[in-house]
N, CA, C and O atoms as a MOPAC input file, in Angstrom:
PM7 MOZYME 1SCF
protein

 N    150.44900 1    39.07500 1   117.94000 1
 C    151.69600 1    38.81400 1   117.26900 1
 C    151.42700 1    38.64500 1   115.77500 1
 O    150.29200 1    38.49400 1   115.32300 1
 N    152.62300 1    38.68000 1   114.98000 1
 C    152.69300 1    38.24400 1   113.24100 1
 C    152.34500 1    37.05700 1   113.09500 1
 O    152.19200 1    36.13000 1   113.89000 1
 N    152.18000 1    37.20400 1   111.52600 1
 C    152.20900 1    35.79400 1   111.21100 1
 C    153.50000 1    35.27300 1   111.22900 1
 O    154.43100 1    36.07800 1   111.21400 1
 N    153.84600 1    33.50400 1   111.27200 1
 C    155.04900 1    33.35300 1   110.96100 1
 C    155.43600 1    32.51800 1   110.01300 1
 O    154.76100 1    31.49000 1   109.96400 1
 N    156.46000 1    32.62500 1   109.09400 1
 C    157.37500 1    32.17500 1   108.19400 1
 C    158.11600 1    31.54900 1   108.58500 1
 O    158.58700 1    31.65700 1   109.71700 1
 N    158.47200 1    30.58800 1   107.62600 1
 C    159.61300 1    29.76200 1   107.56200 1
 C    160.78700 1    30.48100 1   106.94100 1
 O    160.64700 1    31.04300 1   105.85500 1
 N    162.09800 1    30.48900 1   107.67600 1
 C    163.10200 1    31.31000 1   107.10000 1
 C    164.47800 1    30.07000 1   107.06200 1
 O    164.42100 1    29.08500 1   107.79800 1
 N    165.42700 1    30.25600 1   106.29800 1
 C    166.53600 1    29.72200 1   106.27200 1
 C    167.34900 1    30.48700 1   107.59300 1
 O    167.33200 1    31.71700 1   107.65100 1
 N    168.04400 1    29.69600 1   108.62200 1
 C    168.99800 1    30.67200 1   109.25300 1
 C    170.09900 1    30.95800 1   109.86000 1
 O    170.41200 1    30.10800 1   110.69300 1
 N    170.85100 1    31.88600 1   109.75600 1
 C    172.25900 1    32.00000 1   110.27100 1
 C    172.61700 1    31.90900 1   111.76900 1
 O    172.10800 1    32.69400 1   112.57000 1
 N    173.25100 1    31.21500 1   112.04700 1
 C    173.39300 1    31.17500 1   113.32200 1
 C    174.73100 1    30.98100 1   114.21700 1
 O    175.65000 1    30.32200 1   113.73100 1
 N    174.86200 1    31.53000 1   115.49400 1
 C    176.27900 1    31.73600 1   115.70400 1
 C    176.87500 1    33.03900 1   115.66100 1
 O    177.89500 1    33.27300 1   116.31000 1
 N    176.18300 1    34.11200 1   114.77600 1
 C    176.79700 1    35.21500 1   114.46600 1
 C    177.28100 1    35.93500 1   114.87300 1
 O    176.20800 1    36.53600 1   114.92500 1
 N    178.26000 1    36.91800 1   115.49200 1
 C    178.95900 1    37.60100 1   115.95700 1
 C    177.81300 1    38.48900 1   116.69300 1
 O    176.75600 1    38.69900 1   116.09800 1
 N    178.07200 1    39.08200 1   118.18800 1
 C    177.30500 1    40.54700 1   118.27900 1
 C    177.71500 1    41.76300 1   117.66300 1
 O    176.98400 1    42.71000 1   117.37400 1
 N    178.97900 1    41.66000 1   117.48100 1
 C    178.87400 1    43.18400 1   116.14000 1
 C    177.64700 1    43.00900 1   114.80900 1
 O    176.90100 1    43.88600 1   114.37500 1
 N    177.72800 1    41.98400 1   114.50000 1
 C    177.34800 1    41.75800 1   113.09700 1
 C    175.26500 1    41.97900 1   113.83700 1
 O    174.48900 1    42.84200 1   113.42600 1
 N    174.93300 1    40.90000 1   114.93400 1
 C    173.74200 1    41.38900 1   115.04700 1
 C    173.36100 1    43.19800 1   115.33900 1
 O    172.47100 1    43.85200 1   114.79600 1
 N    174.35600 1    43.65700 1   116.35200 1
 C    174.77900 1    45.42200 1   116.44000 1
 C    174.02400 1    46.08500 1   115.05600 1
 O    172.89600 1    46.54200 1   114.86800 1
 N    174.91800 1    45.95100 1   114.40500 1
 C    175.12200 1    46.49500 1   113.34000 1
 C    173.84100 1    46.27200 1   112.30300 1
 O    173.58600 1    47.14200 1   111.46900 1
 N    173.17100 1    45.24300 1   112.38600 1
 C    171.91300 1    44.60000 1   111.91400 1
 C    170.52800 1    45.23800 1   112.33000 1
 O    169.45400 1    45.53500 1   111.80600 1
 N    171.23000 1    45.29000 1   113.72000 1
 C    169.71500 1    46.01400 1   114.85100 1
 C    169.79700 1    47.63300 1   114.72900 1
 O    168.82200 1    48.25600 1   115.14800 1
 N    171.10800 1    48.50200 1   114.07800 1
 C    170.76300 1    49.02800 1   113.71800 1
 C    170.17500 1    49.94100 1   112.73900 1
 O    170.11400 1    51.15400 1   112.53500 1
 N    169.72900 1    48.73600 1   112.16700 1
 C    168.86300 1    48.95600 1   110.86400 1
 C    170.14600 1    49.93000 1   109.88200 1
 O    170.13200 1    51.08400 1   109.45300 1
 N    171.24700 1    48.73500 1   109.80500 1
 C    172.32200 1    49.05300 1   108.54000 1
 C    172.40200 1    47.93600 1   107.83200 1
 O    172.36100 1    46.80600 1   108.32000 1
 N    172.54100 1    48.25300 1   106.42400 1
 C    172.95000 1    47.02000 1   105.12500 1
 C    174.42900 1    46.29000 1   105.63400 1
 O    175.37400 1    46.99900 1   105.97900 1
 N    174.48800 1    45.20300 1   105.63800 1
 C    176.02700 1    44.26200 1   106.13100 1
 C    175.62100 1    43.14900 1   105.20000 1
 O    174.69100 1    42.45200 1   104.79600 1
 N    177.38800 1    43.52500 1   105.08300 1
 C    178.28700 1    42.48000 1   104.05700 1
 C    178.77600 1    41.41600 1   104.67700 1
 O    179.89200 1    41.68800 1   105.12000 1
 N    178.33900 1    39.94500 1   104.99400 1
 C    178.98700 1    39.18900 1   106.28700 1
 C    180.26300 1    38.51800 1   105.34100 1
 O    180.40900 1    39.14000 1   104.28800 1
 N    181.26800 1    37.29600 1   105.53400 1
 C    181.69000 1    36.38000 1   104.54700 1
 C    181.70200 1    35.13400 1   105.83600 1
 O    182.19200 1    35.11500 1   106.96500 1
 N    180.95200 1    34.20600 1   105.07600 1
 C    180.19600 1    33.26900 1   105.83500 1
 C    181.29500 1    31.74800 1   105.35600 1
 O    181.38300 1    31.24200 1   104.23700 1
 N    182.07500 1    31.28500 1   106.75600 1
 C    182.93100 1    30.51200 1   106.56700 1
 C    182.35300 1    29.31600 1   106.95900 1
 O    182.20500 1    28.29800 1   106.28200 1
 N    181.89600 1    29.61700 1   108.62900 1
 C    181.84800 1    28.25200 1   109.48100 1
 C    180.59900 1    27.04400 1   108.19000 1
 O    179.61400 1    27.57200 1   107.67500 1
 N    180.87400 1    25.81400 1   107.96600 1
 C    179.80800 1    24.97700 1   107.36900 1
 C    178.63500 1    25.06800 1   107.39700 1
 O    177.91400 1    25.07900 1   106.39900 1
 N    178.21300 1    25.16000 1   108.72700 1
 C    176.75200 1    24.92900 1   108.98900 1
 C    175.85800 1    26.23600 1   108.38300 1
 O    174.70100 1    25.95400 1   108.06800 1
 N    176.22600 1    27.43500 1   108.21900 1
 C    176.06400 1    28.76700 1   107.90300 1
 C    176.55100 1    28.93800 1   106.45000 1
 O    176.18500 1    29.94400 1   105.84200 1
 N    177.26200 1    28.13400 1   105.91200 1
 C    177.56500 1    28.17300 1   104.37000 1
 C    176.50800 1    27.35700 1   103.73900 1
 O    176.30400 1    27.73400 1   102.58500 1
 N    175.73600 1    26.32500 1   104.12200 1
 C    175.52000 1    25.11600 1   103.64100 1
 C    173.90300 1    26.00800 1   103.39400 1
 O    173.13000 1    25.94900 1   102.43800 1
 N    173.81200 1    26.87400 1   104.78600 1
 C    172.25000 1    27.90700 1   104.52900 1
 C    172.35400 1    29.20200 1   103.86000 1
 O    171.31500 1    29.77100 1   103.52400 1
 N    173.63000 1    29.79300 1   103.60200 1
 C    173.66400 1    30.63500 1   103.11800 1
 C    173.38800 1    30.31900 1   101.43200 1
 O    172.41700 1    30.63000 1   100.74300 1
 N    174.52000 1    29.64800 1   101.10100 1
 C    173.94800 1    29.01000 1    99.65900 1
 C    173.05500 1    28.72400 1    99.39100 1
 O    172.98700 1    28.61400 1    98.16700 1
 N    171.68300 1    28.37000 1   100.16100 1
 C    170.52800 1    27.98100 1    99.52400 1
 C    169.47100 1    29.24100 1    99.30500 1
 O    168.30700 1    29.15100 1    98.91300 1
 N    170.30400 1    30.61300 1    99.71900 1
 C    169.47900 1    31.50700 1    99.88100 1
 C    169.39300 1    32.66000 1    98.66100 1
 O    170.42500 1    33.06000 1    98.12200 1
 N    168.67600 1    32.92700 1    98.45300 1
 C    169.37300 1    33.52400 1    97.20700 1
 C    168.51200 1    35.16600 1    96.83000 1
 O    167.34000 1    35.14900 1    97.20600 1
 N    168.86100 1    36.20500 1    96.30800 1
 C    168.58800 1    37.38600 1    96.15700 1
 C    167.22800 1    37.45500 1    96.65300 1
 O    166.44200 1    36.54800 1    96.38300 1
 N    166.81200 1    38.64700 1    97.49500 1
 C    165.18200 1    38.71100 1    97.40500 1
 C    164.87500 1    37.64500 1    98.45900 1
 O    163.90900 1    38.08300 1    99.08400 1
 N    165.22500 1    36.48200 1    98.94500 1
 C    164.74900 1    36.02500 1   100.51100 1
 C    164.69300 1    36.52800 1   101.50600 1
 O    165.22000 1    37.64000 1   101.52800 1
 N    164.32300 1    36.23800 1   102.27700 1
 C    164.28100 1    36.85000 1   103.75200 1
 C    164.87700 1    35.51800 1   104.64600 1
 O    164.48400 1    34.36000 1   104.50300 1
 N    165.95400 1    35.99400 1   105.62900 1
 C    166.36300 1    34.94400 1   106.40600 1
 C    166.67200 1    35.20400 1   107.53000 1
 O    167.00600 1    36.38400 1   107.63900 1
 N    166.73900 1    34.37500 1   108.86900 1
 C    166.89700 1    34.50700 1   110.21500 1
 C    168.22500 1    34.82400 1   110.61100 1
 O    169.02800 1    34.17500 1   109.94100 1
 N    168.79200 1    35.61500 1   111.48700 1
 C    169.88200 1    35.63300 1   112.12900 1
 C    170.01300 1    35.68300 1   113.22600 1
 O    169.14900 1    36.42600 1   113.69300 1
 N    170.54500 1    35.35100 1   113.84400 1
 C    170.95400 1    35.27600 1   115.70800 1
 C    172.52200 1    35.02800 1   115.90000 1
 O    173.21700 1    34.71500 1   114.93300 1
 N    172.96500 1    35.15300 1   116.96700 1
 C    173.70600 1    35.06100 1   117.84800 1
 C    173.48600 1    33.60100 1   118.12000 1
 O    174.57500 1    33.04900 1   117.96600 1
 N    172.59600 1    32.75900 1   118.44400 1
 C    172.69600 1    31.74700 1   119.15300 1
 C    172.74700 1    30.51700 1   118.68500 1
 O    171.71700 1    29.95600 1   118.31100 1
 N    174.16600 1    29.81600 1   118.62900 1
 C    174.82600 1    28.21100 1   118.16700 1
 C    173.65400 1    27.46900 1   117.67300 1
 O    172.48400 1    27.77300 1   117.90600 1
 N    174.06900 1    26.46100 1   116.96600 1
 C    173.47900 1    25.85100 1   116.05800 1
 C    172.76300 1    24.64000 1   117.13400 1
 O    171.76900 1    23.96700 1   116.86200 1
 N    173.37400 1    24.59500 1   118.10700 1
 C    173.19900 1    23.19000 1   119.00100 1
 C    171.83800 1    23.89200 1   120.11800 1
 O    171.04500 1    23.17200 1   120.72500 1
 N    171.84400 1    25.38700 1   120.17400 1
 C    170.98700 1    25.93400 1   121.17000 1
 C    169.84200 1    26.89100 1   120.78100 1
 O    169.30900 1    27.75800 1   121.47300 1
 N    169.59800 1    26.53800 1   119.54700 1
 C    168.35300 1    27.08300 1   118.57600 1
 C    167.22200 1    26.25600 1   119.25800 1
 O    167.11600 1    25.11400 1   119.70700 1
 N    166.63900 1    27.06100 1   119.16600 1
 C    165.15500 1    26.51700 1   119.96200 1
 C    163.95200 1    27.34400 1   119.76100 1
 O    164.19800 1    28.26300 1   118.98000 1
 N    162.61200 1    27.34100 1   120.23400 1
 C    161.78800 1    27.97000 1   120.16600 1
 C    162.49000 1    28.99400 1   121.20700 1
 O    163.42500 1    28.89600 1   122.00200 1
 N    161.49000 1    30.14700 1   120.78200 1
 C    161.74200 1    31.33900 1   121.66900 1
 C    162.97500 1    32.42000 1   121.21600 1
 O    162.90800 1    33.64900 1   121.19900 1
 N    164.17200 1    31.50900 1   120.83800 1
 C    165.27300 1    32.09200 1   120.55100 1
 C    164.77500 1    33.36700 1   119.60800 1
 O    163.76100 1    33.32800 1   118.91100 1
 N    165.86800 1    34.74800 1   119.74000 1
 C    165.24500 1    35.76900 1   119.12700 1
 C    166.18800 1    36.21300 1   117.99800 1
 O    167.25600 1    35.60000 1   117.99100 1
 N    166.03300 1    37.13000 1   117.05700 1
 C    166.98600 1    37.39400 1   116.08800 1
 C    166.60700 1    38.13700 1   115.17500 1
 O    165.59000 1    38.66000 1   115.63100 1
 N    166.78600 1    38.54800 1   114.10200 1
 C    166.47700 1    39.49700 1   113.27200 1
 C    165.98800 1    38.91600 1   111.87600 1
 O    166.27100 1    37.75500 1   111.58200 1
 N    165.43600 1    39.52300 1   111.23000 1
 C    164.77000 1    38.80700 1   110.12100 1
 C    165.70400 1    40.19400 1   108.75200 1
 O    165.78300 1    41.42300 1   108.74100 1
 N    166.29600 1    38.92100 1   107.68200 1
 C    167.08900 1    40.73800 1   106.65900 1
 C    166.39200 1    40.36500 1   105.21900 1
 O    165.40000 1    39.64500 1   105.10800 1
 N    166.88200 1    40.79700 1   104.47200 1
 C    166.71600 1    40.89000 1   103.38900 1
 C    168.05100 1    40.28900 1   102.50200 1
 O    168.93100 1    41.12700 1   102.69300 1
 N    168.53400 1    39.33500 1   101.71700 1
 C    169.87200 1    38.93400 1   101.23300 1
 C    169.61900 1    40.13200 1    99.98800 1
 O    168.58700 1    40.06900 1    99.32000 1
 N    170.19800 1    40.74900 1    99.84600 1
 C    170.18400 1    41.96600 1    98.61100 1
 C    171.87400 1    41.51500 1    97.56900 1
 O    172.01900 1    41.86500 1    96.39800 1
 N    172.71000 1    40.88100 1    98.19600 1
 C    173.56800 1    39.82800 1    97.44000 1
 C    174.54400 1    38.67500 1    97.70000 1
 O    174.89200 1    38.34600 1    98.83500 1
 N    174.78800 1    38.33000 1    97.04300 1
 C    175.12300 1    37.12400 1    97.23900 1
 C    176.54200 1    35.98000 1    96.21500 1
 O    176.24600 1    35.17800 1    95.33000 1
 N    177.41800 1    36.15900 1    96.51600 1
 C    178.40400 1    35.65800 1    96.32400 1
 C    179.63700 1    34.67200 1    96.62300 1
 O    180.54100 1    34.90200 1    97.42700 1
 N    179.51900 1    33.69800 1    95.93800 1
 C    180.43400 1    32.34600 1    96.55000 1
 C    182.32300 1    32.39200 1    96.00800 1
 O    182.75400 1    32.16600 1    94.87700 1
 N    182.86100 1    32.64000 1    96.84800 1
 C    184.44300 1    32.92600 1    96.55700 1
 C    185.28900 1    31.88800 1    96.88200 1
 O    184.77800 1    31.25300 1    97.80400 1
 N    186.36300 1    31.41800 1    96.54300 1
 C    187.23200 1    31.07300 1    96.48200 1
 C    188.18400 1    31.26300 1    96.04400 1
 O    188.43100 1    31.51000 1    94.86400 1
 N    189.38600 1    31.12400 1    97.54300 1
 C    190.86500 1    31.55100 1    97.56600 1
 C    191.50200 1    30.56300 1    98.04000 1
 O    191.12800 1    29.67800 1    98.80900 1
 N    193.09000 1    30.86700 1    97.24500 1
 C    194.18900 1    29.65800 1    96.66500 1
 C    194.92000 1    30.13300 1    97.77500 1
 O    194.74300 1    31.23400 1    98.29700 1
 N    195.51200 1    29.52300 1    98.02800 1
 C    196.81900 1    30.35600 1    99.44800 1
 C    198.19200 1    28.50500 1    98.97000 1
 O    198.05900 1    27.30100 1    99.19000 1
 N    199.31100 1    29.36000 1    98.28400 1
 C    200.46100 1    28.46200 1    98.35700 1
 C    201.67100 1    28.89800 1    98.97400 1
 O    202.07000 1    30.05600 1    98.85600 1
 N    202.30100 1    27.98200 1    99.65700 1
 C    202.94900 1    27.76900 1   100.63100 1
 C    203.87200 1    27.38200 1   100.07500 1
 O    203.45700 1    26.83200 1    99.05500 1
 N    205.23900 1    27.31400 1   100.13700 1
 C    206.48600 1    26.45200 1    99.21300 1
 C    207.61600 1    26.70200 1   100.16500 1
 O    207.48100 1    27.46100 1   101.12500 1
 N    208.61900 1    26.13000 1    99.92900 1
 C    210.03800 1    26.04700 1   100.51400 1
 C    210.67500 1    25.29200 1    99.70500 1
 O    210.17000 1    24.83400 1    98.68000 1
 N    212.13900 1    25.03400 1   100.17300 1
 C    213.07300 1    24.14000 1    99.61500 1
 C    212.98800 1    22.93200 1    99.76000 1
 O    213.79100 1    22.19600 1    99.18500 1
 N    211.69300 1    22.28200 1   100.80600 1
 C    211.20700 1    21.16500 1   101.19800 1
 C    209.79400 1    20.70500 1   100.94900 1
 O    209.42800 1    19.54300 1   101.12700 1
 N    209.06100 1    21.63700 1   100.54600 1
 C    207.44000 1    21.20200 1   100.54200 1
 C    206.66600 1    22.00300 1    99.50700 1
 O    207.01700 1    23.18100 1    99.56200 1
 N    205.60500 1    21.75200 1    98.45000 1
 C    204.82200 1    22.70200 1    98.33100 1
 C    203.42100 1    22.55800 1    98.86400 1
 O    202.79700 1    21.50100 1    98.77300 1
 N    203.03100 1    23.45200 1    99.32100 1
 C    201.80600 1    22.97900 1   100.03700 1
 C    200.43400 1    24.07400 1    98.94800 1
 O    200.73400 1    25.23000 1    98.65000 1
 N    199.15000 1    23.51800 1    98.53400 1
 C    198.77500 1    23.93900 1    98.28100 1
 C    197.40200 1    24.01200 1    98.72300 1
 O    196.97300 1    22.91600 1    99.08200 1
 N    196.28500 1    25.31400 1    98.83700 1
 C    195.28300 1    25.22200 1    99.96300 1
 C    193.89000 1    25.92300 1    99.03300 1
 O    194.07800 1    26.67600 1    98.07700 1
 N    192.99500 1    25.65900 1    99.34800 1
 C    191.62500 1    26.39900 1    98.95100 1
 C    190.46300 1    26.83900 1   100.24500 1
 O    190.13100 1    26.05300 1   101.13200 1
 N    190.20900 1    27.54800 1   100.18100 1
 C    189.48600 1    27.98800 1   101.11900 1
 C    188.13100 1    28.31800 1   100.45800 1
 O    188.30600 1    29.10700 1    99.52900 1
 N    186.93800 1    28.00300 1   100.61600 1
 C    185.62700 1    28.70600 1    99.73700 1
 C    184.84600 1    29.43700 1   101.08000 1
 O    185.00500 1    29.13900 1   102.26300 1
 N    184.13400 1    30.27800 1   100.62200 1
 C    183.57200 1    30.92900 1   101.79400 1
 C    182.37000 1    32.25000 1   100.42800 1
 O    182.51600 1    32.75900 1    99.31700 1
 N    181.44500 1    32.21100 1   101.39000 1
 C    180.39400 1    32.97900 1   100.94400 1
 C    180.07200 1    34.49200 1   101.61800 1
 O    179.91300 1    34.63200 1   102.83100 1
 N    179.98500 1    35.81600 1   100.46700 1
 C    179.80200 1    36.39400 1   101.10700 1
 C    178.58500 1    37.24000 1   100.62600 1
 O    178.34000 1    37.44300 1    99.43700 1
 N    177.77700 1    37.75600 1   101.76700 1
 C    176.27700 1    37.59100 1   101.61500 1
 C    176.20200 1    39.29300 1   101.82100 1
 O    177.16600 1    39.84300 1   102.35400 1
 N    174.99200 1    40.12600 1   101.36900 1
 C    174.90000 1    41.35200 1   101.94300 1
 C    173.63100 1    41.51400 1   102.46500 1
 O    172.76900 1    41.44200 1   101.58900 1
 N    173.29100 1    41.67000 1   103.36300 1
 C    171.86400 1    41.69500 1   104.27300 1
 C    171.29100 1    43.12400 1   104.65300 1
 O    171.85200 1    44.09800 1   105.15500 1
 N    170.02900 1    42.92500 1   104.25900 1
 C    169.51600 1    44.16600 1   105.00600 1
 C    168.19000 1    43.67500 1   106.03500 1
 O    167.36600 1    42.77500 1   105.87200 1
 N    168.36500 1    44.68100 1   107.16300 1
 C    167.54500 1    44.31100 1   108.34900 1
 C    166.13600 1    44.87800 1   108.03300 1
 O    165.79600 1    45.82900 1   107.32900 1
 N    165.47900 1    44.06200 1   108.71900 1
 C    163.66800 1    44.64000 1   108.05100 1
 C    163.20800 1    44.24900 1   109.74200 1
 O    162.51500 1    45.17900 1   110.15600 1
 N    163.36200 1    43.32500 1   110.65800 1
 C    162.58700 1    43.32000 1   111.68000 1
 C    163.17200 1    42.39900 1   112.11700 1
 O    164.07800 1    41.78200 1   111.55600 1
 N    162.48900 1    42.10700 1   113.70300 1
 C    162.81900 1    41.75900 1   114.90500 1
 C    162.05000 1    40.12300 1   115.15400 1
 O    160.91600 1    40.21900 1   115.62200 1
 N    162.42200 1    39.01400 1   114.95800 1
 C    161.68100 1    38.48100 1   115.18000 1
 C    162.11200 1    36.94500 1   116.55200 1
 O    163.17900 1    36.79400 1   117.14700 1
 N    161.01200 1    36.18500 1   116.64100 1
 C    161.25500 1    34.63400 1   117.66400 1
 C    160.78200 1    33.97800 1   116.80200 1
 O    160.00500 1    34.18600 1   115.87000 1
 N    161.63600 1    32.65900 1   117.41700 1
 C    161.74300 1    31.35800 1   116.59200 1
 C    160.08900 1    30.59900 1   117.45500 1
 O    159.64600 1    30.64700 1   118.60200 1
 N    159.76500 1    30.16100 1   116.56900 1
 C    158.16000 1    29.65900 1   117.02200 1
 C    158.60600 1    27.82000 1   117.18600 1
 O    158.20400 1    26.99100 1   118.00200 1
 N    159.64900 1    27.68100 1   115.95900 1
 C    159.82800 1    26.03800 1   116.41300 1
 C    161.08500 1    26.24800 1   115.13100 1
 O    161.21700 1    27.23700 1   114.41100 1
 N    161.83100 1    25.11600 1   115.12700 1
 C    163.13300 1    24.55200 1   114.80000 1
 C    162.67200 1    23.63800 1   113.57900 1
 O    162.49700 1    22.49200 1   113.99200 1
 N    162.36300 1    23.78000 1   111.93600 1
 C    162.02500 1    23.30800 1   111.25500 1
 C    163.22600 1    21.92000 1   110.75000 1
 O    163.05300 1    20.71300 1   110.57700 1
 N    164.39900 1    22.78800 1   110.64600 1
 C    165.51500 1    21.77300 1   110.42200 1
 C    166.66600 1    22.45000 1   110.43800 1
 O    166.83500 1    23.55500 1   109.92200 1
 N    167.77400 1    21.57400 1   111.24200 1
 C    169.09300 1    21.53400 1   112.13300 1
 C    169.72400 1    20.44700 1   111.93800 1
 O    170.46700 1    19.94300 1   112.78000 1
 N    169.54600 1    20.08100 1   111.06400 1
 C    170.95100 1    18.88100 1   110.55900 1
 C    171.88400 1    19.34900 1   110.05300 1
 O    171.67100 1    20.48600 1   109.63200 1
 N    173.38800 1    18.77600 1   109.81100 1
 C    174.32900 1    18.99200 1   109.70400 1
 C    174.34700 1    18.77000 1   108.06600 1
 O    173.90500 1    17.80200 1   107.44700 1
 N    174.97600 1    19.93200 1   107.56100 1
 C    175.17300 1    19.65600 1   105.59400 1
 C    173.82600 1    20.22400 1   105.64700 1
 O    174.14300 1    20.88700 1   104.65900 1
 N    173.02000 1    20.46800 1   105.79600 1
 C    171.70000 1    21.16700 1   105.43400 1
 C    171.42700 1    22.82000 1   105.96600 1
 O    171.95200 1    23.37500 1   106.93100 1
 N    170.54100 1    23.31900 1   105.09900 1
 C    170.42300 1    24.60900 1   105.66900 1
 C    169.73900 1    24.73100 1   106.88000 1
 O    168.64400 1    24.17000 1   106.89200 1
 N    170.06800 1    25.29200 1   107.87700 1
 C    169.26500 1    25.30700 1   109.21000 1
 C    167.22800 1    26.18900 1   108.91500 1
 O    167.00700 1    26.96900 1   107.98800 1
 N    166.67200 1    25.96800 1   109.43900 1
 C    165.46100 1    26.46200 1   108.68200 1
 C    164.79800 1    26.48800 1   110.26600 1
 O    164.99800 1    25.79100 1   111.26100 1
 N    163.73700 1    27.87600 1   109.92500 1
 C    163.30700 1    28.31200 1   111.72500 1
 C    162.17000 1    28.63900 1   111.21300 1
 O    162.20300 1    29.39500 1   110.24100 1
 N    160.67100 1    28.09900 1   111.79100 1
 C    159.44700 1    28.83500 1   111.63900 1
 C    159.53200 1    30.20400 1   112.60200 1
 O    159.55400 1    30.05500 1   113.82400 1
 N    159.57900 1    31.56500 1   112.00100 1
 C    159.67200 1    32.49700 1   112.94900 1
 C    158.54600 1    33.60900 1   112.99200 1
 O    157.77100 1    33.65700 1   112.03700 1
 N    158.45100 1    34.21400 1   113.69800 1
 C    157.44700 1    35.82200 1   113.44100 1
 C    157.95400 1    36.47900 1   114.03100 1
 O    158.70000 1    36.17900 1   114.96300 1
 N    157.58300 1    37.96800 1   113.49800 1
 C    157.89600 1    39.36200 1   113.58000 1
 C    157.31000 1    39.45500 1   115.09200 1
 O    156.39800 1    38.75100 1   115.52500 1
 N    158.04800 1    40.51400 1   115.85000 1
 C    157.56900 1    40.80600 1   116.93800 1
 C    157.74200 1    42.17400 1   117.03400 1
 O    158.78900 1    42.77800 1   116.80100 1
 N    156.36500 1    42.78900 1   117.49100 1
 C    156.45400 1    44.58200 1   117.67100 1
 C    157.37200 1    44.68700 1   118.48100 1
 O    157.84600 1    43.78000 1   119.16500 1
 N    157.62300 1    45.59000 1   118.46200 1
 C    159.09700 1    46.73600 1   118.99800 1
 C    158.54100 1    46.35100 1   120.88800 1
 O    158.78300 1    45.31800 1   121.51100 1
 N    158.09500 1    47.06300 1   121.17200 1
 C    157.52600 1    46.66400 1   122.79700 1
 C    157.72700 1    44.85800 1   123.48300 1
 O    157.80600 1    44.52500 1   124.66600 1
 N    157.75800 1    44.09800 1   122.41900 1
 C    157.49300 1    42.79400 1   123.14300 1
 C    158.64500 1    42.10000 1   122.57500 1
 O    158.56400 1    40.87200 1   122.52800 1
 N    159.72300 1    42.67200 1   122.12800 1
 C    160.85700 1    42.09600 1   121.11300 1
 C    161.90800 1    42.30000 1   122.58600 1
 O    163.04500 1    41.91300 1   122.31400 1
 N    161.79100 1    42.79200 1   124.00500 1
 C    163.02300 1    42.58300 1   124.60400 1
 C    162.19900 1    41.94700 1   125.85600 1
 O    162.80300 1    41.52000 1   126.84000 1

């Protein structure tokens, strides 16, 4: 097996979005849920970071996922107002949106950090093509 790295990582992610990852295509995600904003922000052009499918509560060793490339990276915020003859309501939404490119296949070796408000962080390695299913 590889060596392994410590990666920042996304987790939860849609199976289109891993799909689309595995098949070695560039994706644009926009990263809402907290726990996945809080790691996305710490990541920044030129990292390499973990992605999976699998919840933040069920990350574990073993768990498998893809290792990308963040190639960009952008923090947005949108206003959404609401009004009537009775209320004005006014709203912000922030959300990050990241562009990834896939480089390899890798398992989580151990669970570096999974606290809440923090970036999730996975010691992981690359796994050859043959031993990755």
């Amino acid at each position: 097996m590889g060596d392994s790295m410590e990666y920042i990582a996304l987790t939860g992610m849609s199976e289109r979005v891993i799909s689309e990852l595995r098949d070695r295509h560039p994706l644009t995600i926009e990263v809402r849920s907290p726990n996945n904003f809080f790691a996305a922000y710490k990541a920044n052009i030129g990292d390499f970071i973990f992605v999976t499918h699998v919840s933040p509560d069920d990350l574990r060793g073993g768990t498998m996922g893809i290792v990308a490339k963040v190639l960009r990276h952008q923090v947005i915020t949108h206003r959404m107002v609401q009004s009537n003859d009775l209320y004005y309501e006014e709203r912000e939404m922030t959300m990050l949106r990241i562009q990834l490119e896939p480089r390899f296949i890798a398992r989580v070796r151990r669970v570096t950090c999974n606290q809440m408000c923090k970036a999730a962080k996975v010691d992981a390695e690359e796994m050859p093509f043959f031993d990755a299913r």
